[in-house]
C-alpha positions as CSV (number, residue, x, y, z in Angstrom):
1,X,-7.4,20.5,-32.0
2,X,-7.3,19.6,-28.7
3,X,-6.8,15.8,-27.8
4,X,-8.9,14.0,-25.3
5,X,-7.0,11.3,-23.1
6,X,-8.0,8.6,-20.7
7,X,-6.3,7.1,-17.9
8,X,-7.1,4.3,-15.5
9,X,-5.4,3.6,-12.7
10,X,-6.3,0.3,-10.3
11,X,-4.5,0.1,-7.3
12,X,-3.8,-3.8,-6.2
13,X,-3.0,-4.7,-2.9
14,X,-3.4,-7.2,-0.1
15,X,-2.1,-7.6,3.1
16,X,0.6,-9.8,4.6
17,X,-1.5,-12.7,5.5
18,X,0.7,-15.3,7.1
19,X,1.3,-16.2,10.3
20,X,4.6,-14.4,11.7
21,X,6.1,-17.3,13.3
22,X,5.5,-20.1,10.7
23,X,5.4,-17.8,7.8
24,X,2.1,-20.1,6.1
25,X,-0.7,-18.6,5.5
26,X,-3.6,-20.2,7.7
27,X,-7.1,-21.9,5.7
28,X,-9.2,-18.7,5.4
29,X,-13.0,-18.6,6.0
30,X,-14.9,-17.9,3.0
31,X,-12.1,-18.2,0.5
32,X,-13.2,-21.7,-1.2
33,X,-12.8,-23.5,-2.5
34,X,-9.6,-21.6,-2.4
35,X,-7.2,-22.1,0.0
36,X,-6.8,-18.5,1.0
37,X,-7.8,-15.1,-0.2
38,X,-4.9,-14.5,-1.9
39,X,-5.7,-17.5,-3.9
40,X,-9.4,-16.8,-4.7
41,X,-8.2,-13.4,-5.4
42,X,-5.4,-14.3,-8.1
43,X,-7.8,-16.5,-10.1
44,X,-10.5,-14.1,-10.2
45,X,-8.8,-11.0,-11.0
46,X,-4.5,-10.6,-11.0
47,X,-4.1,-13.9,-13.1
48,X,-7.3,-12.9,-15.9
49,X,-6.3,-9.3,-16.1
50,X,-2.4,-10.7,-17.1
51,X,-3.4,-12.6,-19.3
52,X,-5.6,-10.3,-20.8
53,X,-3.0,-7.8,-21.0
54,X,-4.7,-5.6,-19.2
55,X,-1.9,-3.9,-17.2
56,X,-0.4,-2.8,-20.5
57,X,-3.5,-0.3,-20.8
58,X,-3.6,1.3,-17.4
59,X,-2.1,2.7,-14.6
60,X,-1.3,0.1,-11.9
61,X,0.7,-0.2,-8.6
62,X,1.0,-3.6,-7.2
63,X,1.4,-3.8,-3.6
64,X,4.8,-4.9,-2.1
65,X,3.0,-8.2,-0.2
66,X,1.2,-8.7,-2.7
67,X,3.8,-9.3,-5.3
68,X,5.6,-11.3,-2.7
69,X,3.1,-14.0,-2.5
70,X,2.4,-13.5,-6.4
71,X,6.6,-14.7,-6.8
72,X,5.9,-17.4,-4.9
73,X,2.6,-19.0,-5.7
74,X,2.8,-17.8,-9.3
75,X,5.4,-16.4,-10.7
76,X,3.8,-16.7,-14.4
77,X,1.5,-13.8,-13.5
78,X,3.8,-12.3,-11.6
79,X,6.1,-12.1,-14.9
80,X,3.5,-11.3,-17.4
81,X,2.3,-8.0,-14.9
82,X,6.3,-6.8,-15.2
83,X,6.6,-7.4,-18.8
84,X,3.6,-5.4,-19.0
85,X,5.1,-2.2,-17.9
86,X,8.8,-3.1,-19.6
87,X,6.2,-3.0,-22.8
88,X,5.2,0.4,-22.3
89,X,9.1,2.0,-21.3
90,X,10.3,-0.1,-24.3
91,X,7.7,2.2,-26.5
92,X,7.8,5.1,-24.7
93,X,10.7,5.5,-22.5
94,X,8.2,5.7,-19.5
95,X,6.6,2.8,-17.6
96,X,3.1,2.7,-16.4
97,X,3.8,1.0,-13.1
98,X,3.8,3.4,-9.8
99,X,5.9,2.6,-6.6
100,X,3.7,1.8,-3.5
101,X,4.5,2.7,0.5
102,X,6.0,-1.0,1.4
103,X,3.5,-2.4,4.5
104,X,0.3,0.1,3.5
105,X,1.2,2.3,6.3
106,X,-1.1,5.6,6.5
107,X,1.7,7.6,6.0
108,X,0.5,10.8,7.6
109,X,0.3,8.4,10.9
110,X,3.7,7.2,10.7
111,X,6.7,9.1,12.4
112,X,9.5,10.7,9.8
113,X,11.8,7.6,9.9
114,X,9.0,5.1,9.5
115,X,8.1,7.4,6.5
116,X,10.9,7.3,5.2
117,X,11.7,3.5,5.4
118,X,8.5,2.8,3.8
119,X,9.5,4.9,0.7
120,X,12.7,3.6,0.8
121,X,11.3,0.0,0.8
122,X,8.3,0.6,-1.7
123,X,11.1,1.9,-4.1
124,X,13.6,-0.9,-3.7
125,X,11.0,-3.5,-4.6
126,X,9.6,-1.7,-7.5
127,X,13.3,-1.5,-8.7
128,X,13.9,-5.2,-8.0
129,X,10.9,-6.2,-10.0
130,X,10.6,-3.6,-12.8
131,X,13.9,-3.4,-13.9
132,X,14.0,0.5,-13.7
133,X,13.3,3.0,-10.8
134,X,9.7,4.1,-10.2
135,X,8.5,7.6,-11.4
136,X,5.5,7.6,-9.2
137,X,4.4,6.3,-5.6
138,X,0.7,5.0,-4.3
139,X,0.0,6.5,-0.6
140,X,-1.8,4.2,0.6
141,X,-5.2,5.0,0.9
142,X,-4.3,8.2,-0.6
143,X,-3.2,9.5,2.5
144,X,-1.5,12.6,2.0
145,X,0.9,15.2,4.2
146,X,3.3,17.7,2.7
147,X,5.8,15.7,4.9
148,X,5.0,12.7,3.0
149,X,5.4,14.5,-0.3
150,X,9.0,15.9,0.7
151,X,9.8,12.0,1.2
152,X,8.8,11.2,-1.9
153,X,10.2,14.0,-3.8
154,X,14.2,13.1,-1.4
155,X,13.7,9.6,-3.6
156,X,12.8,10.9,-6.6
157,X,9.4,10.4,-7.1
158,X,8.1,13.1,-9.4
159,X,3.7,12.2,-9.2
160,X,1.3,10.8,-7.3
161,X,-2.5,10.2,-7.4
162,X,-5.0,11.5,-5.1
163,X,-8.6,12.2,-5.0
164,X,-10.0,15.6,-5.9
165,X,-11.4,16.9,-2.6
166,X,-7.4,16.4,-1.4
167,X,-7.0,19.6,-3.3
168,X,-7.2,22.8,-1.0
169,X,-9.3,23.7,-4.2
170,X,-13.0,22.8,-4.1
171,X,-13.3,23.7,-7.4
172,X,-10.3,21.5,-9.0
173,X,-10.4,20.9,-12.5
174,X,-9.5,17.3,-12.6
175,X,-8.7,17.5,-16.2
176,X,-5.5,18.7,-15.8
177,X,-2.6,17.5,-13.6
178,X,-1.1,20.3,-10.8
179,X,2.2,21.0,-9.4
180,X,2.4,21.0,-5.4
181,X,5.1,23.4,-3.7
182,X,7.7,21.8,-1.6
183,X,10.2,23.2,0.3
184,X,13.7,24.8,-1.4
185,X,12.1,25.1,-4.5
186,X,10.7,22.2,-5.2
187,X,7.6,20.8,-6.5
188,X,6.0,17.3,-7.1
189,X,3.3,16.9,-9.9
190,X,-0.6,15.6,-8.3
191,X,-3.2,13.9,-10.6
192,X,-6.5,13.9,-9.6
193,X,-9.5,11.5,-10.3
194,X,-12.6,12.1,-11.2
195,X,-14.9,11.2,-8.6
196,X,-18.0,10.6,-10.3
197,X,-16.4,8.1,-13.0
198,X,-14.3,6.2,-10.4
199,X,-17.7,6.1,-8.4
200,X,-19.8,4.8,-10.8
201,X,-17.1,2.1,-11.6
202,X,-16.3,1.1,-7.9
203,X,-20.3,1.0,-7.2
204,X,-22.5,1.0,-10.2
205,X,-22.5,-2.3,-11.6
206,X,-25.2,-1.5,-14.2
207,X,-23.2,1.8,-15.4
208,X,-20.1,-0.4,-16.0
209,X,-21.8,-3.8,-18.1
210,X,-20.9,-2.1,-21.3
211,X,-17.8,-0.7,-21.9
212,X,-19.0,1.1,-24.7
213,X,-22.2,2.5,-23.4
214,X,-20.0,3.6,-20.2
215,X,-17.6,5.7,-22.5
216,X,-20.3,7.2,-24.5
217,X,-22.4,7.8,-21.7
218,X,-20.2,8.7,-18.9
219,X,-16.8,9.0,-20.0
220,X,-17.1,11.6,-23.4
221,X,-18.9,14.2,-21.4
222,X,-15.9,14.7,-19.2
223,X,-14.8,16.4,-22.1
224,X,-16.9,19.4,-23.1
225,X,-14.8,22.5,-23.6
226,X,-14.9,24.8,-20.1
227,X,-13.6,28.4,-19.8
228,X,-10.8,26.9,-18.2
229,X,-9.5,23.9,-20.3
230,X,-10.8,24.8,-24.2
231,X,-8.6,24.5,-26.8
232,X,-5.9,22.2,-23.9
233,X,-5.3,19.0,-24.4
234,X,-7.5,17.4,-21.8
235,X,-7.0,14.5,-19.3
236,X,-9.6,12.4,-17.8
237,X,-8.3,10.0,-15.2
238,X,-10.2,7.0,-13.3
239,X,-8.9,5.7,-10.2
240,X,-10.3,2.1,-8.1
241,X,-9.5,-0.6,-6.3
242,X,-7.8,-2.9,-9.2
243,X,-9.2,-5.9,-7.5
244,X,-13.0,-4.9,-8.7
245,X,-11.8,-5.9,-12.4
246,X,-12.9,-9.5,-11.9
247,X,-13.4,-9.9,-8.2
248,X,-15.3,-7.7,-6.7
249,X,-17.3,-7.4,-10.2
250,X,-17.4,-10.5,-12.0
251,X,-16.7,-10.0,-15.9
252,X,-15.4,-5.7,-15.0
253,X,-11.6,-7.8,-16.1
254,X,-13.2,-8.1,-19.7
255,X,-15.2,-4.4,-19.7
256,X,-12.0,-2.8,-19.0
257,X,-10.2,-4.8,-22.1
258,X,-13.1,-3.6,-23.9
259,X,-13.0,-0.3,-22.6
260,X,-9.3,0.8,-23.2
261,X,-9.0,-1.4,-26.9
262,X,-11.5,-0.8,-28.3
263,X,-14.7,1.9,-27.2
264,X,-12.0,4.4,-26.4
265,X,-9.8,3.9,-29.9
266,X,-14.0,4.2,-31.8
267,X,-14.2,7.4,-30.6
268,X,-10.6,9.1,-30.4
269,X,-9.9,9.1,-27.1
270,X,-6.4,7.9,-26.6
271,X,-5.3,5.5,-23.3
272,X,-3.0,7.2,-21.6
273,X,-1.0,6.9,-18.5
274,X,0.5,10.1,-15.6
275,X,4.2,9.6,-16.8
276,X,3.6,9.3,-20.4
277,X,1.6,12.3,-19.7
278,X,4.1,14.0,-18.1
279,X,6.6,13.4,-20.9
280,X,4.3,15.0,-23.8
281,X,2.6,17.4,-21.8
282,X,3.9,20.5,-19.7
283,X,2.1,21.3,-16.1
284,X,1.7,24.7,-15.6
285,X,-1.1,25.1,-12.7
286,X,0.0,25.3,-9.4
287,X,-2.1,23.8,-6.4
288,X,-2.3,22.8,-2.6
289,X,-3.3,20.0,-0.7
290,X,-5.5,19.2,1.7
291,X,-3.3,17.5,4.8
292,X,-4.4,14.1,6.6
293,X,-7.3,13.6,4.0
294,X,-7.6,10.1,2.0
295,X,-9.7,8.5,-0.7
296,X,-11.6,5.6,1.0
297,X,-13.1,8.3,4.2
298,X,-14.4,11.6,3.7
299,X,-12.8,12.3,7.6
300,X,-9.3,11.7,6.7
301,X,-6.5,10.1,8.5
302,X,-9.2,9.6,11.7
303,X,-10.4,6.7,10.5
304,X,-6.7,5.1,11.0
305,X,-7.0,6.3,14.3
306,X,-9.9,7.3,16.2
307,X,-13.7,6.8,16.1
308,X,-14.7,7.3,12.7
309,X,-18.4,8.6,11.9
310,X,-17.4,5.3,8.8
311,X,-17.3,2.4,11.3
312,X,-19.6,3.6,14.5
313,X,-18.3,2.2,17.6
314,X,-14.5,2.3,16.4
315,X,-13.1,3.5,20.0
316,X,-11.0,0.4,20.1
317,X,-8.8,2.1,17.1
318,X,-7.4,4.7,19.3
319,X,-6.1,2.4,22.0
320,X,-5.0,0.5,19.0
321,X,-3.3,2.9,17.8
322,X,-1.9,4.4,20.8
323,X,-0.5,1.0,22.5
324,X,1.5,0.0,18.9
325,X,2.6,3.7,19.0
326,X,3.8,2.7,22.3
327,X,5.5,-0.5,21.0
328,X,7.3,1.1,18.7
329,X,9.3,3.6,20.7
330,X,10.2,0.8,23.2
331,X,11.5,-1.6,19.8
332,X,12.8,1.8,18.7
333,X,14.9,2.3,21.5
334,X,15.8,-1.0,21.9
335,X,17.4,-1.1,18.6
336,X,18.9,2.4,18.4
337,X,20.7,1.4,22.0
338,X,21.8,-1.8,20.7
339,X,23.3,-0.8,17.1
340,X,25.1,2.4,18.9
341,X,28.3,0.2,19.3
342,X,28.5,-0.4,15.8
343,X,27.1,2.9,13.8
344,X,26.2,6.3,14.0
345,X,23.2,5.7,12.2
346,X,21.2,2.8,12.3
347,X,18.1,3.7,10.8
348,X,19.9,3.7,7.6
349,X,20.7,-0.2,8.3
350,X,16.9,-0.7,8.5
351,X,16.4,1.5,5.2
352,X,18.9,-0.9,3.4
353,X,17.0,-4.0,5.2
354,X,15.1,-4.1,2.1
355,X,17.8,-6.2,-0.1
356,X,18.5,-8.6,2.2
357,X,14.3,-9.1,2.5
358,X,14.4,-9.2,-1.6
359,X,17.2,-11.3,-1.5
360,X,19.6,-9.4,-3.2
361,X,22.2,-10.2,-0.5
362,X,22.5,-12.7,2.5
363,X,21.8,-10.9,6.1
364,X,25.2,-11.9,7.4
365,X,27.2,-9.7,4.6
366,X,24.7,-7.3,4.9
367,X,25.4,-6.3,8.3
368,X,29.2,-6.8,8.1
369,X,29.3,-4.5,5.4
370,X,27.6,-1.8,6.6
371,X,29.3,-1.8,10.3
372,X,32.8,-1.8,8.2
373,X,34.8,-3.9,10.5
374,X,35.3,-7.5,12.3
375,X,32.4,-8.2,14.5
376,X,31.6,-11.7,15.6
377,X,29.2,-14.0,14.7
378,X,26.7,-14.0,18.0
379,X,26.8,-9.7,17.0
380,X,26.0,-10.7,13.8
381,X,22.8,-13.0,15.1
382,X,21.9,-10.1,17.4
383,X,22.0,-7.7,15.0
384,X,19.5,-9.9,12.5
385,X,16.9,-10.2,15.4
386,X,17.0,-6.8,15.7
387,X,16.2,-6.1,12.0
388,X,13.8,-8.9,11.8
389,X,11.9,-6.7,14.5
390,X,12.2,-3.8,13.0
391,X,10.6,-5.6,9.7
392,X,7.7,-6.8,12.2
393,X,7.5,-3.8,13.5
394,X,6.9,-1.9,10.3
395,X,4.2,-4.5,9.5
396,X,1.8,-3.9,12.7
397,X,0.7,-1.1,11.6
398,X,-0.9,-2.3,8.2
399,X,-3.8,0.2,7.6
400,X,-6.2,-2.9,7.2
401,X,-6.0,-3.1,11.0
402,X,-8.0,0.2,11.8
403,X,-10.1,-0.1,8.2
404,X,-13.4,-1.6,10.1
405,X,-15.6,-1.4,12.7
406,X,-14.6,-4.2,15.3
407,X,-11.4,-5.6,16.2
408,X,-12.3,-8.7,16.3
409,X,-11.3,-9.3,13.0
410,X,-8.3,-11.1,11.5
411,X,-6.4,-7.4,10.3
412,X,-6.6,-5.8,13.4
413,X,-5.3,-9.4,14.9
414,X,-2.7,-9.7,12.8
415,X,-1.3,-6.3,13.4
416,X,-1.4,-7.7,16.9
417,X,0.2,-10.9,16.0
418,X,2.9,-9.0,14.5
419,X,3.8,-6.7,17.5
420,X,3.8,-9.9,19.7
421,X,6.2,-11.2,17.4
422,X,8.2,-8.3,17.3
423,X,8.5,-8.3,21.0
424,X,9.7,-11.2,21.0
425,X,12.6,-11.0,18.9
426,X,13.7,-7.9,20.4
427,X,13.8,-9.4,23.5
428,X,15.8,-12.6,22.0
429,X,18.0,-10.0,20.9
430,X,18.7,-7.9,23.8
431,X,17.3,-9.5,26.7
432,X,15.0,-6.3,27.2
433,X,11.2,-7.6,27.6
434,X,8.7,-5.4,27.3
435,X,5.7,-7.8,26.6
436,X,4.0,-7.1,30.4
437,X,3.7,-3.7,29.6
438,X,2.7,-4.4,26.0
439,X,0.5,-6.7,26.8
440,X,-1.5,-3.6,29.6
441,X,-1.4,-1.0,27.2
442,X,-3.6,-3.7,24.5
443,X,-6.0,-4.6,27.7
444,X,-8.1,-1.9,26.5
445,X,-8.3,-2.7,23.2
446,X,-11.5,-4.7,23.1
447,X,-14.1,-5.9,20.6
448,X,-17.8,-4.9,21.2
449,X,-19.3,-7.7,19.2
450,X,-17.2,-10.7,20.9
451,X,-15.1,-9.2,23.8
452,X,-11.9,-10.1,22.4
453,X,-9.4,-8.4,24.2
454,X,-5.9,-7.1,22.9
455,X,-3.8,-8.3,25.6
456,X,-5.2,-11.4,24.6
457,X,-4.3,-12.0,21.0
458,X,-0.6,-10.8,21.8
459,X,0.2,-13.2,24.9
460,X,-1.6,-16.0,22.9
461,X,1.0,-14.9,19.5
462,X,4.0,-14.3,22.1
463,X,3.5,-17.5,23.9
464,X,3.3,-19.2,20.5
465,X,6.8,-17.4,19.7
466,X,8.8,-19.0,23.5
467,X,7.4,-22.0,22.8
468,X,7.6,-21.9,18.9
469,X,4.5,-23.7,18.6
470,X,1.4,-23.5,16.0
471,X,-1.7,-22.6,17.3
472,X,-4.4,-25.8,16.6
473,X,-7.2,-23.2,17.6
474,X,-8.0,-19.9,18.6
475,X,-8.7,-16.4,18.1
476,X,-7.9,-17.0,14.5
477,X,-10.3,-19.5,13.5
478,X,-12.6,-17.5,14.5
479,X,-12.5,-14.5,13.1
480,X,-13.5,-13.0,10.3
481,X,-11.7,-12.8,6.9
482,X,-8.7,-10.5,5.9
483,X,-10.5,-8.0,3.7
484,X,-11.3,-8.7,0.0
């Protein structure tokens, strides 16, 4: 007899919201009588759905920022999610935890080193906080290229989730995880969601306010034998933003405790997870995949960097996306020209960058160690400024930046903010300033609703940085909030 499984998988994630010169996240509209969003957030949904053990029973990544600020501001939860996964290798020999692309970069956007830095990073964290290397990475947003797949499968990363029309098959039979074809033989393993349950749970209220109705109702037919999957075991998998499990839905934290201990145990459908799955069950179907496609927009990567049919009147994005593009080849260059004294390869010093960020060792003997021999200590400070831009580099181009419709908007600002700042450092670094023509390739950039202008927001942030000031007012306080 075939057996019928269940997998959920919420995806958690929020941006980098401080400030990148005082490193404090600003008082953010709408969040009280929190603080910040972060805040609001953690109480409503991270802290409840810890405590009710809920990341034992599903399939979760957590994103890199995110568990940053969760260390920080409270590490209780932030222990009780890892323990959660260190529950299910203990059992199984297999964690439930995926790996997630460090900043949220649309990875399909991103150039082959940024690619590959953001695996690199998204792996290194996972490994510092788990205790064991990651079997599977989140793209954000879903966002899927083959090259992005051969990345994942040089680290090691054997699955990953997307949504069902990413398949080059309209037909898809969801039930069932896939192999993908990479090059020299290679292969990595694709689960897809169903789209109509991970609908009705990100956007049905009604269908979701009882977990058992939902699995009787919505859930069990998934099930019925076709020509195609009778008498195999079957797989039906449920993907969402994790943060509508108490947040965005108030009381969804305690339907999915429900859900996965008790109306799926009533009527033999057992919880399962994609690397557990991939240990009991062998994937024989071969498939392809649609490139530049996501979950969250039917048009793909275009959303991330053009005008999207999604967010009507997005023609700012492209200049966005286009001037940071920019900004990046001239910090790029900057730092390739400046490390050439000291190694052959510096792109694997920024790779690496990710211990010194996690703490596992000081910058100082980071650098030294990798350059092999006696350099001096203003080197050494040059050197860090450099990687520090780098790090601010990699953060302006958060996807939240190009998500909505208007720049004037704390994401896009930020990613802003974060360019200024790196642009600054490089320049403290190497005495090469390139914030005049930064600052004229952002001039376009410009919000329809207020007339906020790019070249604005970055000479505001990069006069900030000379003068190493806080801002008492501003753009900022007036914009909207980071997204929830």
């Amino acid at each position: 007899m075939n057996s019928h499984e269940l997998c959920i998988h919420g995806h958690f994630y929020q941006p980098p919201r401080e400030d990148p010169l005082t490193g404090t996240i600003p008082i953010e509209r709408g969040a009280a009588p929190y603080h910040n969003w972060n805040e609001r957030i953690n109480a409503e949904c991270y802290r409840t759905n810890a405590e009710l053990g809920n990341f034992e029973n599903i399939s979760f990544n957590v994103g890199p920022t995110l568990f940053s600020w969760l260390e920080s501001n409270d590490p209780g939860t932030c222990d009780q999610v890892m323990q959660q996964d260190r529950v299910n290798l203990s059992l199984h020999g297999v964690g439930n935890a995926m790996a997630q692309g460090y900043n949220h970069t649309i990875l399909p956007l991103a150039t082959p080193l940024d690619k590959v830095t953001q695996v690199r990073w998204g792996i290194e964290d996972f490994k510092h906080r788990f205790g064991h290397a990651p079997q599977g990475m989140w793209l954000p947003e879903t966002a899927v290229d083959f090259e992005t797949l051969e990345v994942l499968a040089d680290h090691g990363i054997t699955y990953t989730i997307l949504a069902p029309w990413q398949a080059n098959d309209p037909q898809v039979d969801t039930r069932q995880p896939y192999k993908v074809g990479l090059s020299h033989g290679r292969h990595i393993h694709v689960f897809f969601y169903d789209q109509d349950l991970s609908t009705r749970v990100s956007f049905d209220p009604v269908a979701t306010s009882n977990a058992d109705e939902f699995l009787v109702n919505y859930v069990l037919p998934k099930y019925y034998p076709t020509p195609r999957g009778e008498g195999e075991d079957q797989l039906v998998m449920i993907a969402s933003d994790g943060e509508l499990y108490g947040h965005h839905q108030q009381f969804r934290d305690k339907f999915l405790k429900h859900l996965v201990n008790h109306s799926a145990a009533e009527h033999g459908i057992k919880i399962t997870y994609p690397g557990l799955w991939l240990k009991e069950h062998p994937v024989n179907n071969w498939i392809g995949v649609r490139e530049n496609t996501s979950w969250s927009c039917l048009h793909g990567v275009v959303r991330w960097e053009g005008n999207c049919a999604c967010t009507p009147g997005g023609q700012w994005k492209a200049s966005l996306r286009q001037s940071l593009n920019q900004v990046a080849s001239w910090l790029d260059k900057i730092y390739r020209d400046s490390l050439r004294p000291y190694l052959d390869d510096p792109w694997e010093l920024r790779h690496g960058y990710i211990r010194v960020l996690l703490g596992e060792v000081g910058v100082e003997e980071y650098i030294r160690s990798a350059i092999g021999r006696t350099v001096g200590e203003d080197e050494v400070s040059q050197i860090a400024l450099l990687l520090k831009s780098q790090f601010e580099r990699q953060r302006m181009f958060t996807s939240c930046g190009w998500f909505f419709d208007d720049f004037d908007r704390i994401e896009p600002t930020n990613n802003v903010a974060h360019a200024a700042q790196a642009v600054w450092l490089a320049y403290q670094a190497s005495g090469t300033r390139y914030a005049d023509e930064a600052s004229r390739m952002l001039r376009s950039v410009k919000s329809r609703r207020t007339g906020l202008r790019g070249d604005e927001v970055f000479f505001e942030k990069y006069l900030m940085a000379e003068n190493h000031r806080a801002p008492a007012s501003g753009y900022l306080s007036a914009s909207t909030s980071l997204s929830t």
